[in-house]
TORKOL-4160 file (C-alpha; in steps of 0.2 Angstrom, whole numbers, padded with zeros to 4 digits, m for minus):
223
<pt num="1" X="0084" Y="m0017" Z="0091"/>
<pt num="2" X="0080" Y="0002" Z="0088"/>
<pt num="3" X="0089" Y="0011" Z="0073"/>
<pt num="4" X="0088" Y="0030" Z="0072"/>
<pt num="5" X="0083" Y="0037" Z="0059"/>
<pt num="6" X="0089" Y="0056" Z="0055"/>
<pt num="7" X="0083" Y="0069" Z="0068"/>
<pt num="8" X="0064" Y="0063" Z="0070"/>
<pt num="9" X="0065" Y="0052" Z="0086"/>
<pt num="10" X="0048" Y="0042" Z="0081"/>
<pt num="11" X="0056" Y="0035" Z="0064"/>
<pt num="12" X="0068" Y="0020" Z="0071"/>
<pt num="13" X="0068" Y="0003" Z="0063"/>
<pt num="14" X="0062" Y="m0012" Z="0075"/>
<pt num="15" X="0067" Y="m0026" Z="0067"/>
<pt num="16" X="0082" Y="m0030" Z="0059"/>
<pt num="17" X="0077" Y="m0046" Z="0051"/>
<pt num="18" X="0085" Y="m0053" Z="0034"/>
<pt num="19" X="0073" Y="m0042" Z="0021"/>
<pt num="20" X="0079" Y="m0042" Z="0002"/>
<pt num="21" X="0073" Y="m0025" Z="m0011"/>
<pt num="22" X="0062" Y="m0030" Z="m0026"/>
<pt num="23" X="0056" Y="m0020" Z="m0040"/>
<pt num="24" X="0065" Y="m0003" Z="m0049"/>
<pt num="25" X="0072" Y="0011" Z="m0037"/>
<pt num="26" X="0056" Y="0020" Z="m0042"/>
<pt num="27" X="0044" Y="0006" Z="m0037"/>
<pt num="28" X="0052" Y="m0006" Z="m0027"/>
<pt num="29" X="0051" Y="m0011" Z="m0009"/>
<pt num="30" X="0058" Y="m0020" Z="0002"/>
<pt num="31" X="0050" Y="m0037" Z="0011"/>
<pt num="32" X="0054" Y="m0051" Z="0023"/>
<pt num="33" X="0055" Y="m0065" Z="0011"/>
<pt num="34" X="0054" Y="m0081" Z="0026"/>
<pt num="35" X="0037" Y="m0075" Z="0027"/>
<pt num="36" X="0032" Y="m0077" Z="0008"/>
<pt num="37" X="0032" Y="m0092" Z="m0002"/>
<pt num="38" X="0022" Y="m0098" Z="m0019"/>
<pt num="39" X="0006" Y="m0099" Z="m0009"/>
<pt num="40" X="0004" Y="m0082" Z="m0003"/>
<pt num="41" X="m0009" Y="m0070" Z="m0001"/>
<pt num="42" X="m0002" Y="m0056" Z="m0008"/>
<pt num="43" X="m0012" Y="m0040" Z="m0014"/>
<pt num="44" X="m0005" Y="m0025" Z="m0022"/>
<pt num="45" X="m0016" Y="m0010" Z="m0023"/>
<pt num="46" X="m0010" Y="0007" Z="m0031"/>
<pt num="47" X="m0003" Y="0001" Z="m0047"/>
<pt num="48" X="0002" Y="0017" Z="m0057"/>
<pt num="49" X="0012" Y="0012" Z="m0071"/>
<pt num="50" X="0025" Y="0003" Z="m0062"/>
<pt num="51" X="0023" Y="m0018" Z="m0060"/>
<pt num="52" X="0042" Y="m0018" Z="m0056"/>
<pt num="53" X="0038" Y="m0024" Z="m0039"/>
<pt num="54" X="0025" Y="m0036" Z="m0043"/>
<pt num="55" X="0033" Y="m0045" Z="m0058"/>
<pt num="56" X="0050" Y="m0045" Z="m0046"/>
<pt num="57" X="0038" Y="m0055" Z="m0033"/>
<pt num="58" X="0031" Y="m0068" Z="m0043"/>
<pt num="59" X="0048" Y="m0072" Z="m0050"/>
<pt num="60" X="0054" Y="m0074" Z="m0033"/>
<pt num="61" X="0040" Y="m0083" Z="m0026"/>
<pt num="62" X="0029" Y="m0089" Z="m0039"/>
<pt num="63" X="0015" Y="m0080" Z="m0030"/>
<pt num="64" X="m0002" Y="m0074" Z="m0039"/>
<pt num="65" X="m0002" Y="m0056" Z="m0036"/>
<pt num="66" X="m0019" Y="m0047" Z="m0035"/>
<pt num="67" X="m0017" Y="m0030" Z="m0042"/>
<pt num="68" X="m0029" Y="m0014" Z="m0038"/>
<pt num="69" X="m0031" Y="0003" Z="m0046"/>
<pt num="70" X="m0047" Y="0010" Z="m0053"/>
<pt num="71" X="m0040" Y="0025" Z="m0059"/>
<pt num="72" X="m0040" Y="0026" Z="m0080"/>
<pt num="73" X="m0020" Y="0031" Z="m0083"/>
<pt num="74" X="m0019" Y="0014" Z="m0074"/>
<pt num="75" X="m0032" Y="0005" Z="m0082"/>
<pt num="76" X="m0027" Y="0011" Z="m0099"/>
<pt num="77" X="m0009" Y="0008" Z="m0098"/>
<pt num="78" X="m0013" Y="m0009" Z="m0090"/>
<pt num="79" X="m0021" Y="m0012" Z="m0105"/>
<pt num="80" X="m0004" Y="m0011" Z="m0115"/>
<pt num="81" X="0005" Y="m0023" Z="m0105"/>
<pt num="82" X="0011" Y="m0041" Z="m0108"/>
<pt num="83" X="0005" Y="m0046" Z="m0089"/>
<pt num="84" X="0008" Y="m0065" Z="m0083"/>
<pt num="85" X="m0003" Y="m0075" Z="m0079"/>
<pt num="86" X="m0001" Y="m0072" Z="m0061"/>
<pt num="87" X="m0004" Y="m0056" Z="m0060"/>
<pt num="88" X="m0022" Y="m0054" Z="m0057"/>
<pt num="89" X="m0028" Y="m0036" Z="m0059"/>
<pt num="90" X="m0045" Y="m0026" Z="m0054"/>
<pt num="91" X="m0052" Y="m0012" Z="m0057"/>
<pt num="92" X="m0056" Y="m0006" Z="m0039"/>
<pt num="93" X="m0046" Y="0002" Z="m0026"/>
<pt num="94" X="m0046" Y="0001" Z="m0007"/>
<pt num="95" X="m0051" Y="0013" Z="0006"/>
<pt num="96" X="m0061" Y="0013" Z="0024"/>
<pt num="97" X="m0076" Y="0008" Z="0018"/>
<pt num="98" X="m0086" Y="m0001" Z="0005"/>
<pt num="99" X="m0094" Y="0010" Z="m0009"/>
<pt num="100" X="m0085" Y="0025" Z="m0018"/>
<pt num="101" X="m0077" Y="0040" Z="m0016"/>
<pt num="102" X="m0070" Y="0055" Z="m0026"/>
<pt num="103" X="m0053" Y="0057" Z="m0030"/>
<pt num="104" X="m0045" Y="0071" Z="m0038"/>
<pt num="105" X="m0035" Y="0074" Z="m0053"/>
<pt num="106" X="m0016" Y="0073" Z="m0054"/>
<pt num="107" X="m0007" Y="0090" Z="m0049"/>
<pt num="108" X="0003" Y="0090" Z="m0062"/>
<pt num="109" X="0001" Y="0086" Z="m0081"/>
<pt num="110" X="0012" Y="0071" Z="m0085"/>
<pt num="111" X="0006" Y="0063" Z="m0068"/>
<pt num="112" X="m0005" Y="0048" Z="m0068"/>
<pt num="113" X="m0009" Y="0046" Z="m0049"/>
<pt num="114" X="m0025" Y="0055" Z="m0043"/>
<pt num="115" X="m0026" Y="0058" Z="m0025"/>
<pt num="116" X="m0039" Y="0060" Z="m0010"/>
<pt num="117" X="m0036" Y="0076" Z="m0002"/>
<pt num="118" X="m0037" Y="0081" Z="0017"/>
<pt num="119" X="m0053" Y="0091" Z="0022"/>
<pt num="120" X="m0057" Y="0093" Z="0002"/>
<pt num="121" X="m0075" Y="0093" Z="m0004"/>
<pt num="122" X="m0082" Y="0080" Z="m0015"/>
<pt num="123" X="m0086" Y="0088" Z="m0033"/>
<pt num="124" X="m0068" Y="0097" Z="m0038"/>
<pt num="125" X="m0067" Y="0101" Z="m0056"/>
<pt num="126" X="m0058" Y="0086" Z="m0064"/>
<pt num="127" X="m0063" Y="0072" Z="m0049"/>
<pt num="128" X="m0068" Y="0056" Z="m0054"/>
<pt num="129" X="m0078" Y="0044" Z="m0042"/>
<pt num="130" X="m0071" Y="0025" Z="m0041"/>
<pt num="131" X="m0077" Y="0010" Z="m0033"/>
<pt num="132" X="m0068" Y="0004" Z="m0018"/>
<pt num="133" X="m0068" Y="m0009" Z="m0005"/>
<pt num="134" X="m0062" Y="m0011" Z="0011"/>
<pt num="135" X="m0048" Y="m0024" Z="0015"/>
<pt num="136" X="m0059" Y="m0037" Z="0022"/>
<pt num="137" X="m0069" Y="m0038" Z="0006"/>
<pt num="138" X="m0058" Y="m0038" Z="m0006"/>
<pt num="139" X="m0050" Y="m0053" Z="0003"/>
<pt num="140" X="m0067" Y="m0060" Z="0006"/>
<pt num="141" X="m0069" Y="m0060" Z="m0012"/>
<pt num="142" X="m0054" Y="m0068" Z="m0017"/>
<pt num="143" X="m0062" Y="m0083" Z="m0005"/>
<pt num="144" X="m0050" Y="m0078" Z="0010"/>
<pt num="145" X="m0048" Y="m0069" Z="0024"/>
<pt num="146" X="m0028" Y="m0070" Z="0027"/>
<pt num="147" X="m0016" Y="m0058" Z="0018"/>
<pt num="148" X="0002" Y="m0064" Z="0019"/>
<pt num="149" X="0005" Y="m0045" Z="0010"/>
<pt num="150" X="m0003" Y="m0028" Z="0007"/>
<pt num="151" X="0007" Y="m0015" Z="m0003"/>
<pt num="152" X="m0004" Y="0000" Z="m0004"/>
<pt num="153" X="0002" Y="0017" Z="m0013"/>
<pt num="154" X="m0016" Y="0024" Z="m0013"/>
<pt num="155" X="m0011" Y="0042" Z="m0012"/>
<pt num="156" X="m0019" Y="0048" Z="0006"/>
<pt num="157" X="m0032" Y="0035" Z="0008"/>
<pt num="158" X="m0020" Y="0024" Z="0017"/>
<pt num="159" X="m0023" Y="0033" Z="0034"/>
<pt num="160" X="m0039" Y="0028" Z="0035"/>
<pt num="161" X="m0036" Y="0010" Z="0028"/>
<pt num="162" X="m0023" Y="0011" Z="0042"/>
<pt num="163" X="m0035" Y="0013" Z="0055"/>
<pt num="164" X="m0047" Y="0001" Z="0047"/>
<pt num="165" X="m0034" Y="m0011" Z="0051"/>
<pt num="166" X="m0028" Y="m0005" Z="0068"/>
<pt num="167" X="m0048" Y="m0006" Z="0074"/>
<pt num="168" X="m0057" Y="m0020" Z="0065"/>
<pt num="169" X="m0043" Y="m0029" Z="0053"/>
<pt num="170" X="m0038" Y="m0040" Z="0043"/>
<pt num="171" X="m0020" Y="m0038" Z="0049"/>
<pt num="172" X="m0008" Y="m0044" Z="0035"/>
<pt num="173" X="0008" Y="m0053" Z="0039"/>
<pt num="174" X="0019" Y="m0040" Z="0030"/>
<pt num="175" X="0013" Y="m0021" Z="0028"/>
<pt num="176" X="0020" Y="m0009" Z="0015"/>
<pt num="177" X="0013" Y="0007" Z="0013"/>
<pt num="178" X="0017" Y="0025" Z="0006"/>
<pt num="179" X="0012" Y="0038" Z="0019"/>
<pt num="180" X="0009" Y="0056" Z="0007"/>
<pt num="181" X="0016" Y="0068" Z="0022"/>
<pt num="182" X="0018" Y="0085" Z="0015"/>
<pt num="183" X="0006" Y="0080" Z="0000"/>
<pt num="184" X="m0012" Y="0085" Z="m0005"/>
<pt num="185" X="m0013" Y="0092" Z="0014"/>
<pt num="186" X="m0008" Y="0078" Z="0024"/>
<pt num="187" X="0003" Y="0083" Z="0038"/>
<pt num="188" X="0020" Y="0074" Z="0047"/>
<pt num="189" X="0010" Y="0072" Z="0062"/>
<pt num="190" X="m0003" Y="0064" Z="0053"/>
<pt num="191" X="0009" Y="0048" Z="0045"/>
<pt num="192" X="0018" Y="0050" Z="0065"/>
<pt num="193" X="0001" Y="0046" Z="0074"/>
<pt num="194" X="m0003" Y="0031" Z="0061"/>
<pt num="195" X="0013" Y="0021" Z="0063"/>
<pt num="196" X="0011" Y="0024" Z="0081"/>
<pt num="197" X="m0007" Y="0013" Z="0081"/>
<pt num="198" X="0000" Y="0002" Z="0068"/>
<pt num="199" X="0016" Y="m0003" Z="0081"/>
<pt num="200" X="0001" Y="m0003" Z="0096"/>
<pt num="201" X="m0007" Y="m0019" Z="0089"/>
<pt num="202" X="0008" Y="m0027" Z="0084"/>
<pt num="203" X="0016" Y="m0021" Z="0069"/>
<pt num="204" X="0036" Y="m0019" Z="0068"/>
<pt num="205" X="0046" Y="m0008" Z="0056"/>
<pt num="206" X="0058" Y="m0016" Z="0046"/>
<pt num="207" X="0061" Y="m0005" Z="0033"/>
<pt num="208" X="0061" Y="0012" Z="0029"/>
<pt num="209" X="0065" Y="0020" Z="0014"/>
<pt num="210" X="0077" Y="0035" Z="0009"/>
<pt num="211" X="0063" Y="0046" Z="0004"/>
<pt num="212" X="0055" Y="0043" Z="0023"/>
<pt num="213" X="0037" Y="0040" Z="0015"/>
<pt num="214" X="0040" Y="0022" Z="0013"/>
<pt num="215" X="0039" Y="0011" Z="0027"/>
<pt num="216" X="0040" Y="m0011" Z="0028"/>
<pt num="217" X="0028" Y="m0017" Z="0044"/>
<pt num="218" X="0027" Y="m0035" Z="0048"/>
<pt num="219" X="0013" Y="m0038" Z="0058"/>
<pt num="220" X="0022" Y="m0047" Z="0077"/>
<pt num="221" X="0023" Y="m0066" Z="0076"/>
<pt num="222" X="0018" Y="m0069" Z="0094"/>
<pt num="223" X="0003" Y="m0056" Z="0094"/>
């Protein structure tokens, strides 16, 4: 079933399963919540300073969320927090490729989140250089290679982790992911063309969210 959404004919919902909102207005997505249970695989990368979505997951579930952001407003404010048990954090981000790359400071003072930026140089004043892993290794190093989940707020990185996916995989159950159209040089076309590959191997939108950035995939049960 195709819902239109606004005047841009390539933003339609797919699927209109059952799907229930976790988490602040701020932080919070939405998920298909038959497809998640206490044993799932569930990785959330891009913390920021806002665990509202994760907490709201492993009260619902009872899941162990594994948490990822190597950027130090993160880590240091992490550092504050009371966290459960079950919510497993690392100091590493995600990306393409296995190694490191430079990310540049927040735009704004008050922000937390640096950003990769499209067609920028290495080397900006005020860049830092973080580890990162692609998805396949991170999973491979939680002893798995199955992701039930995989919120990623990674602030332009996700188009290429996208097409990491599309190409080689891991292909998780349930996809959530902030596109940064009209940020740090990313363009409309760009977030258009990405969740074109993601529905060509199977992916279905189930949610989108008022903003238009944020989009729910769940990968096609009988690909």
């Amino acid at each position: 079933m195709r819902k239109l959404m606004r005047l841009d004919p390539w933003l339609w919902i797919d699927d209109v399963s059952n799907k229930v909102h976790l988490g602040s207005t701020y932080g919070g997505w939405a998920v298909l919540p038959d497809r998640l249970n206490s044993n799932s695989i569930v990785l959330s990368v891009g913390i920021g300073t806002d665990i509202s979505f994760d907490l709201a997951m492993i009260e619902r579930f009872g899941c162990r969320i594994h948490g990822y952001d190597p950027t130090p407003f993160s880590i240091a404010w992490l550092a504050e927090q009371s966290l459960p048990a079950k919510f497993v954090t690392h100091k590493v981000g995600l990306a393409a490729a296995d190694g490191t790359i430079d990310l540049q400071p927040p735009a704004c003072d008050g922000h937390v989140s640096f950003h990769t930026a499209y067609g920028a140089s290495n080397g900006t004043e005020g860049s830092i250089s973080v580890p990162v892993r692609r998805l396949g290794s991170l999973l491979k190093e939680l002893g798995t290679s199955h992701c039930d989940l995989l919120k990623m707020d990674i602030e332009g990185a996700e188009y290429d982790v996208c097409e990491d996916i599309v190409a080689h995989g891991p292909r998780p159950s349930q996809l959530l992911v902030e596109f940064h159209h009209r940020l740090y040089g990313f363009s409309v076309v760009m977030t258009e063309a990405t969740i074109k590959k993601l529905r060509s191997v199977g992916y279905r939108v189930f949610w989108i969210s008022e903003t238009g950035r944020e989009f729910g995939l769940a990968l096609d049960r009988d690909r």
